[in-house]
Each structure stands twice: as C-alpha cells, then as structure tokens.
C-alpha angles and dihedrals in degrees: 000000000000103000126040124184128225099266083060102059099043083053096051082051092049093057083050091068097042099099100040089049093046090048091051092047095047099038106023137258093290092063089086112134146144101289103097099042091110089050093048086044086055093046085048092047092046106039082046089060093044087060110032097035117015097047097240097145122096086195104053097027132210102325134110114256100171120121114240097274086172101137116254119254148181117310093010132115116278088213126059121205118240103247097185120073119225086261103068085030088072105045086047081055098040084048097046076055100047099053095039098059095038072058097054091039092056096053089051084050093052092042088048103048083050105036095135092064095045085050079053090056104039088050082052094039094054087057114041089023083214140049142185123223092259096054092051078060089053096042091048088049087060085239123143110255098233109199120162129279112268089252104039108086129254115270111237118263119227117288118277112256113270116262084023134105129211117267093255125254086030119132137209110263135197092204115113115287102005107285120164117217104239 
C-alpha cells in the first residue's frame, strides 16, 4: 500500500501502545519497563511524519516542516542548516505530543472497555508464552487452547502454495491454521 489516511495512522499509533498499556493495566502502573521502547520509537516516528511531512496537522497545515535528511555525499556539506524557527519547532513538538498520547489514550480506552478478554490473553499468555491469532480467539472465547503433548509429533499444516518456497527458517506447526511460531 502506497498511501495511507489519517485514521490509519492514529490507529497504528494506537497498536504501538497496546502492550505498554496491557502491561500497565494488568500489573499496575509500576510495571513500566523497556519493552515497549521499539514500539514508542514507531508512534513518534510516525506521529512525527504525520506532522512535518503529510500535513496532518490542523495546526501547522499542509507544509513540510522536515529537515533535509537527504545523505550526505561527496562533494556535499558535512553540516545542514536548521530551516524551521523555534516557533514552528515547538508546535511540531506540542503536536508530536498531542497525537501520540490521543494514541496511547485510545488503546487504554479499548483495553479497558474490554478488560475481561485481555485478562483472557494474558492468563493464556502466561501459559503457552505465544499465540497465534487463532488461539487469542480461543482465549477470548474462554475456551481451553488445546496444542499438542511435548512428545506426540507435530500434525502436518496445510500444504505450501504451489511455485512457492517456505520462508526459510520456517517449520511445520501443528498450531490452527498453519501458523508457524516465529
């Protein structure tokens, strides 16, 4: 996909906060830690782009406020002048702001609204440690996740579409629907 609106991408930030946000509402707000630092690193990019280069800002309007990120090459200047004033600078920043943590706040609002199935995962979670999509349904559902014991082998997937490898390093699974663990 080449283009992508603005619900799209508040909601992408909002999935980025998703497991912070879990983690804080199952274990408290001291349970903060370092796992979601990736996912904070995509909602800033993000929410960065949607203000400095898609014009998703009502307050900034449709300009370009990046700075010229273009690599330096031969024969080019080492240094690169600053093109926005302080001004701009801290409405980009006060807007980051402003989308990132709408984005967090949405996903609190979602978990919360449906606390009883995230206590569903996370019970399911603390068992099996992964799950395919198919077995959060499960979960969700309040239905016991049945896998296989450690010595009984694995059921054959479905069959690999015809004229295409295996992504390699990618194992046969007995889990629903063919999903290989990562």
């Amino acid at each position: 996909k080449l283009s992508y609106n603005k619900k799209w991408c508040e909601s992408k930030i909002a999935m980025c906060f998703g497991g912070r946000v879990a983690e804080q509402l199952i274990y408290g707000a001291d349970s903060l830690n370092t796992g979601a630092s990736d996912d904070i690193r995509q909602a800033t990019i993000l929410a960065r782009k949607m203000v400095t280069e898609y014009g998703m800002s009502d307050k900034l309007g449709p300009l370009r406020y990046s700075e010229n990120e273009e690599e330096v090459f031969l024969g080019h200047s080492v240094t690169q002048r600053k093109n926005i004033s302080d001004a701009p600078a801290k409405v980009i920043d006060e807007e980051i702001r402003r989308i990132v943590e709408a984005g967090e706040a949405t996903a609190r609002s979602i978990l919360t609204q449906h606390i009883e199935d995230l206590h569903k995962v996370t019970k399911a979670l603390l068992e099996h440690e992964t799950l395919s999509a198919e077995e959060v349904r499960t979960a969700m559902r309040g239905e016991k996740i049945e896998r296989p014991a450690a010595d009984e082998p694995p059921k054959p997937g479905p069959a690999a579409p015809q004229g295409k490898r295996p992504h390699r390093g990618s194992v046969p699974t007995s889990r629903p629907g063919g999903i290989a663990p990562e």
